[in-house]
N, CA, C and O atoms as a GROMACS GRO file, in nm:
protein
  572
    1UNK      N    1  -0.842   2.069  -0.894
    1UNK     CA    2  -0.722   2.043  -0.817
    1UNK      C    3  -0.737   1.906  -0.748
    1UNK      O    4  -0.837   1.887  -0.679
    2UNK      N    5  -0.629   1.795  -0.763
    2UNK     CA    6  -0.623   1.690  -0.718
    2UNK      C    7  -0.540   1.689  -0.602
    2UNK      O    8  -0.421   1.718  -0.613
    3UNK      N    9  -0.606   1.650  -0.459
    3UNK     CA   10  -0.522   1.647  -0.333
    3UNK      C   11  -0.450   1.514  -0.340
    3UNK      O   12  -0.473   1.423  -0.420
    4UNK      N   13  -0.365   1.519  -0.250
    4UNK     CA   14  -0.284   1.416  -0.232
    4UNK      C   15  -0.372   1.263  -0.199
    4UNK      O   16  -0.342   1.158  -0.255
    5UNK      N   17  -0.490   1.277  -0.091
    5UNK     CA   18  -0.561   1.224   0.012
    5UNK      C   19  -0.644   1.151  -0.132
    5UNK      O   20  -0.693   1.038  -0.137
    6UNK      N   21  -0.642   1.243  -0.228
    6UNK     CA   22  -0.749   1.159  -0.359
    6UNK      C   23  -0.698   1.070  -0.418
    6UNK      O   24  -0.750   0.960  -0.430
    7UNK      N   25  -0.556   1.111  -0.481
    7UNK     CA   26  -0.453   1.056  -0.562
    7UNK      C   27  -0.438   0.895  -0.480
    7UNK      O   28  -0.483   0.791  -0.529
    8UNK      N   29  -0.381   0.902  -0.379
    8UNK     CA   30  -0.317   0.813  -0.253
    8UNK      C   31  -0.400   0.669  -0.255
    8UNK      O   32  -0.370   0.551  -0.276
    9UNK      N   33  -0.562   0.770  -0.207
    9UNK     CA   34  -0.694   0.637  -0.178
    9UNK      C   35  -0.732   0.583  -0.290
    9UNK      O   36  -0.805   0.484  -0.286
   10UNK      N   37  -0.691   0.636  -0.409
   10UNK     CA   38  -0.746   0.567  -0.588
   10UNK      C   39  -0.628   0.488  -0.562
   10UNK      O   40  -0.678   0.376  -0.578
   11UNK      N   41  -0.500   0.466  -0.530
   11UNK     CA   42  -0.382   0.392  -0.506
   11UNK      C   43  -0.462   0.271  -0.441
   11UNK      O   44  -0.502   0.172  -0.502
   12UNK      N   45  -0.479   0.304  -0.282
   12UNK     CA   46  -0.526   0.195  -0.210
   12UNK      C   47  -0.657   0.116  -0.281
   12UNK      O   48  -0.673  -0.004  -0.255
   13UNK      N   49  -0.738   0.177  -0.359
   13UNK     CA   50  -0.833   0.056  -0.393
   13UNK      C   51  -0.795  -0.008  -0.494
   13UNK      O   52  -0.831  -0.125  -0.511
   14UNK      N   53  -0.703   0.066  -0.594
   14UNK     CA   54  -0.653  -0.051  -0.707
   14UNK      C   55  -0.576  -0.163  -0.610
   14UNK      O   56  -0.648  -0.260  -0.588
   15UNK      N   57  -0.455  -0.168  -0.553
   15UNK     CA   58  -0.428  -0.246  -0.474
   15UNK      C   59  -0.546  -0.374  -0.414
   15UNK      O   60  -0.548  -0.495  -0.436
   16UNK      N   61  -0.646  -0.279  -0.321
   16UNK     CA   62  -0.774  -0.365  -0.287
   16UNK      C   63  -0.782  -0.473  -0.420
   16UNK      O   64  -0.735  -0.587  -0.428
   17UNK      N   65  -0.871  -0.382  -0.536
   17UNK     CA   66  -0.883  -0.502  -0.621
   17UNK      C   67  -0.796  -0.622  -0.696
   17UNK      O   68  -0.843  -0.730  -0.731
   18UNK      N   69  -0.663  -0.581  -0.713
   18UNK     CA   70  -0.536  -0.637  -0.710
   18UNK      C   71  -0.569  -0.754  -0.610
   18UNK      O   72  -0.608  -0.863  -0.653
   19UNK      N   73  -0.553  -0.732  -0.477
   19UNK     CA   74  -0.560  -0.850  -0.392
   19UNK      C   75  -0.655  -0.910  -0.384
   19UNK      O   76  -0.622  -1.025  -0.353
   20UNK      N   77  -0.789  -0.900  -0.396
   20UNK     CA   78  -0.897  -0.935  -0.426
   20UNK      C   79  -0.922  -1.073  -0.544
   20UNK      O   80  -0.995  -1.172  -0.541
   21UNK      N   81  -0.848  -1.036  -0.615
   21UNK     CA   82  -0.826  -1.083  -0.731
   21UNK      C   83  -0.686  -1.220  -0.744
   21UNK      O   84  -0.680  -1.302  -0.836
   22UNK      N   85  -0.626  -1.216  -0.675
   22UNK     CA   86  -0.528  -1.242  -0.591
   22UNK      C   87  -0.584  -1.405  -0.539
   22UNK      O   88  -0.567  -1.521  -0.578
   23UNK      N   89  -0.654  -1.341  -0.436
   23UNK     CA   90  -0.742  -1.415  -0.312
   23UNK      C   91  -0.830  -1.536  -0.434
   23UNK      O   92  -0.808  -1.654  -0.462
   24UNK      N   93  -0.928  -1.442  -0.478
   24UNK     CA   94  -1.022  -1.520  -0.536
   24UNK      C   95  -0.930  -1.646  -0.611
   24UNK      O   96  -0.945  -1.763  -0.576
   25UNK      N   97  -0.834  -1.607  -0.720
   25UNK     CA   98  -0.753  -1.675  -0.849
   25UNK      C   99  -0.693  -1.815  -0.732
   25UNK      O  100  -0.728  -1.930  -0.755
   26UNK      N  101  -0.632  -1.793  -0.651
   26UNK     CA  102  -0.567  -1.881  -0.499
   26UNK      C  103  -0.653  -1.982  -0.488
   26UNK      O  104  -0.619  -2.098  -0.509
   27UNK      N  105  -0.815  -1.935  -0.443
   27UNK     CA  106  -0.930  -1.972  -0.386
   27UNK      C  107  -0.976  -2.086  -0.493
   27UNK      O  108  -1.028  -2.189  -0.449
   28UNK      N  109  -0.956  -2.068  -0.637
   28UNK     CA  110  -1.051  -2.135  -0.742
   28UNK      C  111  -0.912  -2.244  -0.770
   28UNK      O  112  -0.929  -2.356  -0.818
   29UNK      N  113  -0.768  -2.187  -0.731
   29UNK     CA  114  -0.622  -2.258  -0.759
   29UNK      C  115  -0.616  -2.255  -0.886
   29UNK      O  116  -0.578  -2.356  -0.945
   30UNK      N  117  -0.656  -2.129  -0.962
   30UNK     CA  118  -0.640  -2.083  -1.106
   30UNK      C  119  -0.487  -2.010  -1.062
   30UNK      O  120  -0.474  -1.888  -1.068
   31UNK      N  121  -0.389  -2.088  -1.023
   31UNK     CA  122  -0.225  -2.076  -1.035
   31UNK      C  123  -0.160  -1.911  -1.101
   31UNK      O  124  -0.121  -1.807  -1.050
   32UNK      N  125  -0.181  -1.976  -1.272
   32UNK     CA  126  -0.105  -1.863  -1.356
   32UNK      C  127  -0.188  -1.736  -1.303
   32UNK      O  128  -0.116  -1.649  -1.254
   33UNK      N  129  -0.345  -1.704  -1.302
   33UNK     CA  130  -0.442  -1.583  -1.227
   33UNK      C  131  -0.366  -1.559  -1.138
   33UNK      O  132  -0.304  -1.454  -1.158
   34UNK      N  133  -0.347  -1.598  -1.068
   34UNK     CA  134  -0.326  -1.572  -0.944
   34UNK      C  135  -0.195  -1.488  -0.899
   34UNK      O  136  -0.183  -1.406  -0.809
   35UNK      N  137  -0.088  -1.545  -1.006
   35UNK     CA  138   0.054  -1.508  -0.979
   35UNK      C  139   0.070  -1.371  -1.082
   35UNK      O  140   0.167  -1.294  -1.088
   36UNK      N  141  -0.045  -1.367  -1.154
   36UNK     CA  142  -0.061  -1.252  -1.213
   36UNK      C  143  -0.119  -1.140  -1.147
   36UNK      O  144  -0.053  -1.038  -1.126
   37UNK      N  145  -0.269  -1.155  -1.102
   37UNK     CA  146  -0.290  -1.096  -0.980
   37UNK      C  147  -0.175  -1.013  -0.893
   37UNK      O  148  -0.151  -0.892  -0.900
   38UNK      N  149  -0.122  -1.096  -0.823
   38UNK     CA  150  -0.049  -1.079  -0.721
   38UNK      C  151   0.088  -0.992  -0.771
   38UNK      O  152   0.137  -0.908  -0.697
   39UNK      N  153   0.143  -1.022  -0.906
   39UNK     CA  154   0.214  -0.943  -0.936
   39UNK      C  155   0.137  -0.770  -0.994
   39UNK      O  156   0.161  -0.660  -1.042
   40UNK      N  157   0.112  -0.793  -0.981
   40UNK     CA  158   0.024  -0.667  -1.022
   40UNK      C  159   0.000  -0.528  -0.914
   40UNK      O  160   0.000  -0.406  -0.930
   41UNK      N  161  -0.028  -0.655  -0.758
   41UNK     CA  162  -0.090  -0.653  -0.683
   41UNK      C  163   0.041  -0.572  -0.588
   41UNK      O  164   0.040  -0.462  -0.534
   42UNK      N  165   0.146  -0.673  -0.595
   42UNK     CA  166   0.265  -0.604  -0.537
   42UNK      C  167   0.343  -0.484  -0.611
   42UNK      O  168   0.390  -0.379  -0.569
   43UNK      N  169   0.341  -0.520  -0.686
   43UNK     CA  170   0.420  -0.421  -0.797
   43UNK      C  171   0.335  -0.245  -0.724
   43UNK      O  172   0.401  -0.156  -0.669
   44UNK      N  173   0.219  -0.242  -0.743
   44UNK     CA  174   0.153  -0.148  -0.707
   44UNK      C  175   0.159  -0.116  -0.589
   44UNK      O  176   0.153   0.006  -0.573
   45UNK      N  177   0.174  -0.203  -0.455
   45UNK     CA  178   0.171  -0.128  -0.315
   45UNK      C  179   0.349  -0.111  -0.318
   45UNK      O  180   0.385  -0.016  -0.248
   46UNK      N  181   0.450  -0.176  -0.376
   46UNK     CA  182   0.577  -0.152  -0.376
   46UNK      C  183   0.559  -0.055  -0.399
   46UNK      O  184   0.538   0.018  -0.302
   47UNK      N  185   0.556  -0.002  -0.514
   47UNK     CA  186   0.558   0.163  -0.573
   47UNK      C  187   0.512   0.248  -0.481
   47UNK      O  188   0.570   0.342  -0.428
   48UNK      N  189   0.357   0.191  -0.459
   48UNK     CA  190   0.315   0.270  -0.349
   48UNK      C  191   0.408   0.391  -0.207
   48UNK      O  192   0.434   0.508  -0.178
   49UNK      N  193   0.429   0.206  -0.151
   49UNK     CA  194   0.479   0.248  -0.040
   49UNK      C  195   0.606   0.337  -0.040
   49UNK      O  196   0.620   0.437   0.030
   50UNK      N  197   0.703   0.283  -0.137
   50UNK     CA  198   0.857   0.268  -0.129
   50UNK      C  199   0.883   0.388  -0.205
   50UNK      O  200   0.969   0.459  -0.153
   51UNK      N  201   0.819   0.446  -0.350
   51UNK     CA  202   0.839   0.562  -0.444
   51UNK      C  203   0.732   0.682  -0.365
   51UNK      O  204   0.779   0.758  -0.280
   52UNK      N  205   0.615   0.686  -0.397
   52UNK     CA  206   0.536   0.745  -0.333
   52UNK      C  207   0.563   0.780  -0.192
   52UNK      O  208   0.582   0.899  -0.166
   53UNK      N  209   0.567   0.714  -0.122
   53UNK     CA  210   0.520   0.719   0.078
   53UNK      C  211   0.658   0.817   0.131
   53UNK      O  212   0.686   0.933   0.162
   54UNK      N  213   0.725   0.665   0.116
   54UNK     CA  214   0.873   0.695   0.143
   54UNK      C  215   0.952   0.768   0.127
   54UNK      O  216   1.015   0.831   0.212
   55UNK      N  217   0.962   0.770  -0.020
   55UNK     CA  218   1.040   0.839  -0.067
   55UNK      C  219   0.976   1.012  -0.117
   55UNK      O  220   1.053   1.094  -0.167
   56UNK      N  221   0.865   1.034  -0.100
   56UNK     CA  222   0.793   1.149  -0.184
   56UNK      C  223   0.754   1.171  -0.030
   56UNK      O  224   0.834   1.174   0.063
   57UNK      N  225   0.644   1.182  -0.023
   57UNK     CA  226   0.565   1.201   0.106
   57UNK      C  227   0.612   1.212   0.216
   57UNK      O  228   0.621   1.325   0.265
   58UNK      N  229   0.645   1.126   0.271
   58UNK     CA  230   0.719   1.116   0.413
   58UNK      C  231   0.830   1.174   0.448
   58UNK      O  232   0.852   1.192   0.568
   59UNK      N  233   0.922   1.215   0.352
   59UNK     CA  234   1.011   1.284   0.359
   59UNK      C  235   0.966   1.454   0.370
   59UNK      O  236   1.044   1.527   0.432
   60UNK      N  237   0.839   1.513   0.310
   60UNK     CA  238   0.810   1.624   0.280
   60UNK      C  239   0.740   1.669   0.436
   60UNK      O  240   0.739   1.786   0.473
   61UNK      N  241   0.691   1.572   0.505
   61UNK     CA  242   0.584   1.634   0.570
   61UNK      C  243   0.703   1.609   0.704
   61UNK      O  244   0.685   1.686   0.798
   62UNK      N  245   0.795   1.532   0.716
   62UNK     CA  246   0.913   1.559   0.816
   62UNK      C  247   1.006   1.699   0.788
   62UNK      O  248   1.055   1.760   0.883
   63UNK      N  249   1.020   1.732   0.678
   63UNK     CA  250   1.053   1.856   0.645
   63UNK      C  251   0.994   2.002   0.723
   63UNK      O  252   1.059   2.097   0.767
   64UNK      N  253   0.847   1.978   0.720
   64UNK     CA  254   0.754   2.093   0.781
   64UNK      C  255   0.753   2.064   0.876
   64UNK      O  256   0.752   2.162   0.950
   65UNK      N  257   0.751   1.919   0.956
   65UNK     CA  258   0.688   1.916   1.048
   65UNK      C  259   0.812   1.832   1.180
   65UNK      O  260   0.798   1.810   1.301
   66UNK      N  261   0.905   1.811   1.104
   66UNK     CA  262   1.004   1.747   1.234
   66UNK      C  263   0.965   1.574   1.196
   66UNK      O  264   0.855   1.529   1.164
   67UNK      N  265   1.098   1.499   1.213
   67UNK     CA  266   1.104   1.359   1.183
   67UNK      C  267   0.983   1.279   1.293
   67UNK      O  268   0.909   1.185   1.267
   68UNK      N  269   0.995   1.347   1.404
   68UNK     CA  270   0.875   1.202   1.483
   68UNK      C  271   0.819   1.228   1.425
   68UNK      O  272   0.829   1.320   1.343
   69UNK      N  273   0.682   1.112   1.456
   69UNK     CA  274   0.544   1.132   1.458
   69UNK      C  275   0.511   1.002   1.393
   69UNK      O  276   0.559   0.893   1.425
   70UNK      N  277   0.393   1.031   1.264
   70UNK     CA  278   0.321   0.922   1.246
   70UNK      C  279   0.402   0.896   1.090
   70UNK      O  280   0.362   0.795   1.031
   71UNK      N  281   0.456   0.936   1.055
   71UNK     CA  282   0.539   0.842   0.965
   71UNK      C  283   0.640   0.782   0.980
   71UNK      O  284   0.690   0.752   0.871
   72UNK      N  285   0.732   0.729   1.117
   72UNK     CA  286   0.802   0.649   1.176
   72UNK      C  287   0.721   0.528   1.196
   72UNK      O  288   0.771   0.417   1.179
   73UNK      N  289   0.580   0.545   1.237
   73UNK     CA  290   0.449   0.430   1.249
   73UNK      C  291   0.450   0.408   1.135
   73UNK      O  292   0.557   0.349   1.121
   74UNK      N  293   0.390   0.414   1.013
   74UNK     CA  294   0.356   0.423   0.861
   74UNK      C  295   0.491   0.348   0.802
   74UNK      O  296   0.460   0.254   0.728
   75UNK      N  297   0.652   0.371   0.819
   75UNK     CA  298   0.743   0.334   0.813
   75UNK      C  299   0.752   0.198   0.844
   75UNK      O  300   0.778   0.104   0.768
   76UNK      N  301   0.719   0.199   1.015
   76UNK     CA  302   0.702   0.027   1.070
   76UNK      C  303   0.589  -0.043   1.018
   76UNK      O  304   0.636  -0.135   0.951
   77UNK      N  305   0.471  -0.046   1.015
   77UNK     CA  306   0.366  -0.076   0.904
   77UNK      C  307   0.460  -0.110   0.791
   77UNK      O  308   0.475  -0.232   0.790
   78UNK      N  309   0.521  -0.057   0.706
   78UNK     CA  310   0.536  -0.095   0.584
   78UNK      C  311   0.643  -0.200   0.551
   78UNK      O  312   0.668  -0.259   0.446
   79UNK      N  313   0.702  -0.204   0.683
   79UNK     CA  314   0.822  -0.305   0.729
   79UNK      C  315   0.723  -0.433   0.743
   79UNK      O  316   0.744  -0.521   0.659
   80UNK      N  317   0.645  -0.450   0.812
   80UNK     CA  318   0.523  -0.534   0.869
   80UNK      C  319   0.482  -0.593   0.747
   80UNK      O  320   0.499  -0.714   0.729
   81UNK      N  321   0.419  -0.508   0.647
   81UNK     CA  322   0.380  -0.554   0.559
   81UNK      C  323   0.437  -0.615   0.424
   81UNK      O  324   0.372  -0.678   0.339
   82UNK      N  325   0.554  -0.588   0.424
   82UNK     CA  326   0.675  -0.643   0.350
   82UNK      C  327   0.704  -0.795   0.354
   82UNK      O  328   0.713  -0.887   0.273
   83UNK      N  329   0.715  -0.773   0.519
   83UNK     CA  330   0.737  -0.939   0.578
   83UNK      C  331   0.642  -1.039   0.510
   83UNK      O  332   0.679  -1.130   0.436
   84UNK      N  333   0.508  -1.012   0.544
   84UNK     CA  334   0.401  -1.047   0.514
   84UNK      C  335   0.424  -1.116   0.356
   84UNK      O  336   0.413  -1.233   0.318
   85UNK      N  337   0.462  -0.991   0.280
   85UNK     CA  338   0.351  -1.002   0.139
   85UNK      C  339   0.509  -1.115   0.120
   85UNK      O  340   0.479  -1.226   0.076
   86UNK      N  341   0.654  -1.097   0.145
   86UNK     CA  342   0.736  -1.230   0.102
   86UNK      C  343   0.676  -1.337   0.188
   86UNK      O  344   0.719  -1.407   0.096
   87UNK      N  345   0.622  -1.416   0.268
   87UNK     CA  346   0.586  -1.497   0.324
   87UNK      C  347   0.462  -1.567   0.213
   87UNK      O  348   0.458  -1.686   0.183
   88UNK      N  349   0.371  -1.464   0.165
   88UNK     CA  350   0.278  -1.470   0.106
   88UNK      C  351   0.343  -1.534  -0.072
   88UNK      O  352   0.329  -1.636  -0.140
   89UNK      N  353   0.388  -1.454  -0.079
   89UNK     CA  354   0.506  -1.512  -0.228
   89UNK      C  355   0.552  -1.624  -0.213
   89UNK      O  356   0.541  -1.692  -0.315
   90UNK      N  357   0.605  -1.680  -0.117
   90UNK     CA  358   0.658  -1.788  -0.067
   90UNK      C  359   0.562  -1.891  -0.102
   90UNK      O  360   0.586  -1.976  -0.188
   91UNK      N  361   0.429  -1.884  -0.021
   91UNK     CA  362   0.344  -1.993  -0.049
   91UNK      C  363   0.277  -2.032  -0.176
   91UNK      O  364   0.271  -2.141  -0.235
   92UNK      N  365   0.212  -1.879  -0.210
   92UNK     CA  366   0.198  -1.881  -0.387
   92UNK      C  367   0.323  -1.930  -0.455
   92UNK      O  368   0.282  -2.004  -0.545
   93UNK      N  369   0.409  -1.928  -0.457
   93UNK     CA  370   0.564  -2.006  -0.559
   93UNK      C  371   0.507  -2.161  -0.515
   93UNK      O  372   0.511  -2.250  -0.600
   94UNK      N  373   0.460  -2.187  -0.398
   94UNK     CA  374   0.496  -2.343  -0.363
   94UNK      C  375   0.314  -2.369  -0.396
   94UNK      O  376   0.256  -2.474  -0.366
   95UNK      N  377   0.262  -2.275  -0.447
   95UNK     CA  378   0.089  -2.305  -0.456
   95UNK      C  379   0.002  -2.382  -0.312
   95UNK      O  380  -0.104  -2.443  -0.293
   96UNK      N  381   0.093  -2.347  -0.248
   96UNK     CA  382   0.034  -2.361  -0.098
   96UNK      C  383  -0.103  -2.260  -0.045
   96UNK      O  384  -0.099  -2.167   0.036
   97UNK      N  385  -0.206  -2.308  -0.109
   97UNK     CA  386  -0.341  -2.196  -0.127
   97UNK      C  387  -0.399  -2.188   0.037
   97UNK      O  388  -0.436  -2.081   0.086
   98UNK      N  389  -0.401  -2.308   0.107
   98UNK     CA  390  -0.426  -2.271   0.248
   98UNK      C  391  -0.314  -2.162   0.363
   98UNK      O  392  -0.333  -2.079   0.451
   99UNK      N  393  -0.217  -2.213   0.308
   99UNK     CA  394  -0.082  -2.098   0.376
   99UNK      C  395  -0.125  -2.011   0.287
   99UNK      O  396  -0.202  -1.949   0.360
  100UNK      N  397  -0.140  -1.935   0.137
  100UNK     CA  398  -0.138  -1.828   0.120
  100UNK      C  399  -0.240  -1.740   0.184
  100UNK      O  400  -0.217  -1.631   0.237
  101UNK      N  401  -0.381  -1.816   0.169
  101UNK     CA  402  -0.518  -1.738   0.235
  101UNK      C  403  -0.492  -1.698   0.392
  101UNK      O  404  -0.543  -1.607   0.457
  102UNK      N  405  -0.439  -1.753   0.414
  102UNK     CA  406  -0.428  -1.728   0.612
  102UNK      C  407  -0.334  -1.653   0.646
  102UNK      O  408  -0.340  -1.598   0.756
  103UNK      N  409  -0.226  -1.634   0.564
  103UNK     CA  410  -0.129  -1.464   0.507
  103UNK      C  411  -0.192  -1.361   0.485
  103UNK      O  412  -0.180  -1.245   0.525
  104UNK      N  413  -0.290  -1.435   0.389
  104UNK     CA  414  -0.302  -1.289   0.292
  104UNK      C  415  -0.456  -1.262   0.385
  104UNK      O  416  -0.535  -1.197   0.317
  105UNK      N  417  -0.509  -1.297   0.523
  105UNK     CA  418  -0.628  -1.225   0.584
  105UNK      C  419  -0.540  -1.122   0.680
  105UNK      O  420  -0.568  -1.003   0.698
  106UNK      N  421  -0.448  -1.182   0.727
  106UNK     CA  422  -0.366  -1.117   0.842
  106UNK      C  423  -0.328  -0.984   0.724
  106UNK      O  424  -0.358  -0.867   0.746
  107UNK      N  425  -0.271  -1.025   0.622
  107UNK     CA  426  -0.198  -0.899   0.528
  107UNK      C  427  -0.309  -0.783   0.536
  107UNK      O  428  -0.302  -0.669   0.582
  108UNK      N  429  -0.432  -0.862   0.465
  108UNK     CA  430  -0.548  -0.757   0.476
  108UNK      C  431  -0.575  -0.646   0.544
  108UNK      O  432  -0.582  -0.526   0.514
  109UNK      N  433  -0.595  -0.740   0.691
  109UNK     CA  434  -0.631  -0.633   0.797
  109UNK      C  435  -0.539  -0.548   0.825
  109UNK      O  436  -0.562  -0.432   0.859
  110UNK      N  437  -0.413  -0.604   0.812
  110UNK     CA  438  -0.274  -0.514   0.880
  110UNK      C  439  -0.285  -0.386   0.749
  110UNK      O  440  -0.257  -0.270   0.779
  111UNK      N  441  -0.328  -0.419   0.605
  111UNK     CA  442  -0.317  -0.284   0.504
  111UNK      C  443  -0.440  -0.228   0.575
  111UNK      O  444  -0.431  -0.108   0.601
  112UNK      N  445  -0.539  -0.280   0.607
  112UNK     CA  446  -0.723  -0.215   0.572
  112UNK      C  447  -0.665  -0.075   0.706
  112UNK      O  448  -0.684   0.045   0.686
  113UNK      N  449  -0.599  -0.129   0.828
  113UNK     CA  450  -0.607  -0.047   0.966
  113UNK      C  451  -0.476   0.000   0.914
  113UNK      O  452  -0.418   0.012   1.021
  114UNK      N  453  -0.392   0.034   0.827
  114UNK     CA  454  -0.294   0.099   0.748
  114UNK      C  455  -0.375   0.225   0.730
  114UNK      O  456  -0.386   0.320   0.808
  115UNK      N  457  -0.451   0.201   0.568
  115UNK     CA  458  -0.514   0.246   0.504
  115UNK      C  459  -0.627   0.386   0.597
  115UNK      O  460  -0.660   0.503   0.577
  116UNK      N  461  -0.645   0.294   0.684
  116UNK     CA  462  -0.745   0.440   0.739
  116UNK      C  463  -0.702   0.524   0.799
  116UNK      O  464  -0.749   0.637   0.792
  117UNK      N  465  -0.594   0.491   0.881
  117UNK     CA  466  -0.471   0.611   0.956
  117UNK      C  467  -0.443   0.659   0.837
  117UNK      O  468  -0.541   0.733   0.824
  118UNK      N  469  -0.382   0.672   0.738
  118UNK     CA  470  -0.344   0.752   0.603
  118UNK      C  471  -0.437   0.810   0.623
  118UNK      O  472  -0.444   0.906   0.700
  119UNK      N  473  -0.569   0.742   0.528
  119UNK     CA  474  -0.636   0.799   0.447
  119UNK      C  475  -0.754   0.925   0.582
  119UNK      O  476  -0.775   1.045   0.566
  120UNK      N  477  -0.781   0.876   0.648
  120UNK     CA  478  -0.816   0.969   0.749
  120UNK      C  479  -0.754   1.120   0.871
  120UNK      O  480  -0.805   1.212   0.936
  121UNK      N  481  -0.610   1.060   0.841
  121UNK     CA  482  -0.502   1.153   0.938
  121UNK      C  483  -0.403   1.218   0.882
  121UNK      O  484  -0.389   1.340   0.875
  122UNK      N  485  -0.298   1.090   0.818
  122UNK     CA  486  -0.201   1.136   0.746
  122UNK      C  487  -0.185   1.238   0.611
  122UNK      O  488  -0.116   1.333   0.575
  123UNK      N  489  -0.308   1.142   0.556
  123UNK     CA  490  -0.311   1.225   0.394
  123UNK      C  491  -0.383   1.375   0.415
  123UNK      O  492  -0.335   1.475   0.362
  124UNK      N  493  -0.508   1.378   0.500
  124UNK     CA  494  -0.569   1.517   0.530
  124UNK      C  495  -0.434   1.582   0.595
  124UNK      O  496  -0.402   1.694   0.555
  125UNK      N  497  -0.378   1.539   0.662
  125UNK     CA  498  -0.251   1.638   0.770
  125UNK      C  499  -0.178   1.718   0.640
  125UNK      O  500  -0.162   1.840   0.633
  126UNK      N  501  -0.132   1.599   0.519
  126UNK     CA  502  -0.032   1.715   0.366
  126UNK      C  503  -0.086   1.769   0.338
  126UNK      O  504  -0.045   1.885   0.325
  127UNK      N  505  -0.235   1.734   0.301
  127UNK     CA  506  -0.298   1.786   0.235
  127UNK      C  507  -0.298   1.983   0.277
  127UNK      O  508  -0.305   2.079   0.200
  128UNK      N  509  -0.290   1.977   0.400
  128UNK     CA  510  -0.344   2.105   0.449
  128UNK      C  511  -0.220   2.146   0.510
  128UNK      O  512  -0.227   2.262   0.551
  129UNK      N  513  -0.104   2.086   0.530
  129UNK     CA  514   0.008   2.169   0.604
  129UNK      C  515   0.129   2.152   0.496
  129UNK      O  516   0.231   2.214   0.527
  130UNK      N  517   0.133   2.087   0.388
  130UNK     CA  518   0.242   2.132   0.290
  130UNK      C  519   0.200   2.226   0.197
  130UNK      O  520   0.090   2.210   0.143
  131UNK      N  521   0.297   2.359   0.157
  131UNK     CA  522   0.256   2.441   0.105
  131UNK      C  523   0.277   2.394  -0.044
  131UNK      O  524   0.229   2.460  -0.136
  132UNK      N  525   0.356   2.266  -0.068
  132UNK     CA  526   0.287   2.226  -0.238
  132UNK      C  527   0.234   2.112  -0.225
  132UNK      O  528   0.258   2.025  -0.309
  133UNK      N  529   0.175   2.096  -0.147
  133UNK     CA  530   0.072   1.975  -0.170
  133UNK      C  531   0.000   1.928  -0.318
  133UNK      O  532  -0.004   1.817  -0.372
  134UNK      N  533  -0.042   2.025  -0.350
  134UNK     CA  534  -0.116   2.006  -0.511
  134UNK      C  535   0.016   1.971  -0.599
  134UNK      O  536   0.023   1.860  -0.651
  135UNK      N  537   0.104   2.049  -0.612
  135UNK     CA  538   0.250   1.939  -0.675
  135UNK      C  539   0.260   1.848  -0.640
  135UNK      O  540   0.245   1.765  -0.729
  136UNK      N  541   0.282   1.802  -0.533
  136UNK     CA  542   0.328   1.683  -0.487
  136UNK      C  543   0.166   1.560  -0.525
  136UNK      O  544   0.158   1.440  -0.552
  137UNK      N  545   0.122   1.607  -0.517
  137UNK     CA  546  -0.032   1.522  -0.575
  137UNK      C  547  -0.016   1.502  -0.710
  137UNK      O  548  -0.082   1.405  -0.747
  138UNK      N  549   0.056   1.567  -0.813
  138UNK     CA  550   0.058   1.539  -0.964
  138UNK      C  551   0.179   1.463  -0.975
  138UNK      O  552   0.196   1.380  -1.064
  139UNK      N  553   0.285   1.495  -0.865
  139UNK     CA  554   0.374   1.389  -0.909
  139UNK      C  555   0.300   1.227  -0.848
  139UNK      O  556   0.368   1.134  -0.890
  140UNK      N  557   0.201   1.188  -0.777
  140UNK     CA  558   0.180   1.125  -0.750
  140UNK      C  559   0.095   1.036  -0.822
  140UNK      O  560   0.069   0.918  -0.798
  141UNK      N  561   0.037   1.143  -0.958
  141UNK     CA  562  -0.053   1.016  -1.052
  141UNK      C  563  -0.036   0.870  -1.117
  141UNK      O  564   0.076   0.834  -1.153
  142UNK      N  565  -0.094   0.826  -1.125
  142UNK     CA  566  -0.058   0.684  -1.157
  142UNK      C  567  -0.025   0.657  -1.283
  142UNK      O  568  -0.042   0.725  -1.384
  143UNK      N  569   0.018   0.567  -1.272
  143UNK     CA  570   0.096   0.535  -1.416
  143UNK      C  571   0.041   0.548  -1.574
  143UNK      O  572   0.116   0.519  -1.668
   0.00000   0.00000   0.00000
C-alpha cells in the first residue's frame, strides 16, 4: 500500500533534481540545458501543486476536516512560489544567470521550508484522517 506522504515526497525530489539541474545548466550558461531543465522542472511542481495539492488533496482533507487550517498556508506558499518561479522564467528567457541564481536560492528555501510542513504534518495528517487515503495516493502516481 502506497500512502499519500510516499507518493507526494517521490514528487518533491524529482522536482529537487529538476532544479538542481536547472541551477547547475544556468551556472555552466549551458542556455538550451537549462531551459530544458527548468521546463521539466516547472511542468512538475505545476502539476504538483495545482492538479495534485489543490485540486486533489486540499480539497479532500477540508472536506473531513473544515476549510481553515494549514492548507490556506500551503495555498499562500504556492501563490509565493508562483511569483517566484515567473520572475525566475523571466531571467532565464533574458539568460540573465546572476538574476536567475539569486531567484532560484530564495525559490529553494521558500520550496525546501514548504516541503517539510507537507511532508512532516500535512501529508502524515491524510494519510491517517482520510478514510480513502490509499485511493487518493494511486490517483496521485506519477506519470
Amino acid at each position: 500500500m502506497t500512502t499519500i506522504n510516499e507518493v507526494m515526497t517521490r514528487v518533491h525530489r524529482v522536482c529537487d533534481s529538476h532544479f538542481a539541474d536547472t541551477e547547475a545548466a544556468v551556472a555552466g550558461k549551458d542556455w538550451p540545458q537549462a531551459e530544458l531543465a527548468w521546463h521539466l522542472f516547472s511542468r512538475t511542481l505545476g502539476r504538483h501543486m495545482t492538479r495534485d495539492e489543490e485540486g486533489l488533496l486540499f480539497p479532500a482533507l477540508e472536506e473531513a476536516n473544515g476549510p481553515a487550517g494549514p492548507t490556506q498556508v500551503m495555498r499562500m506558499e504556492h501563490e509565493q512560489m508562483r511569483a517566484l518561479m515567473g520572475q525566475a522564467q523571466s531571467a532565464l528567457a533574458d539568460h540573465d544567470a546572476q538574476e536567475f541564481l539569486g531567484l532560484a536560492e530564495t525559490l529553494m528555501l521558500l520550496i525546501q521550508q514548504h516541503n517539510i510542513k507537507e511532508e512532516q504534518i500535512l501529508y502524515p495528517m491524510m494519510d491517517q484522517s482520510l478514510a480513502n487515503a490509499t485511493d487518493l495516493a494511486a490517483q496521485l502516481q506519477p506519470e
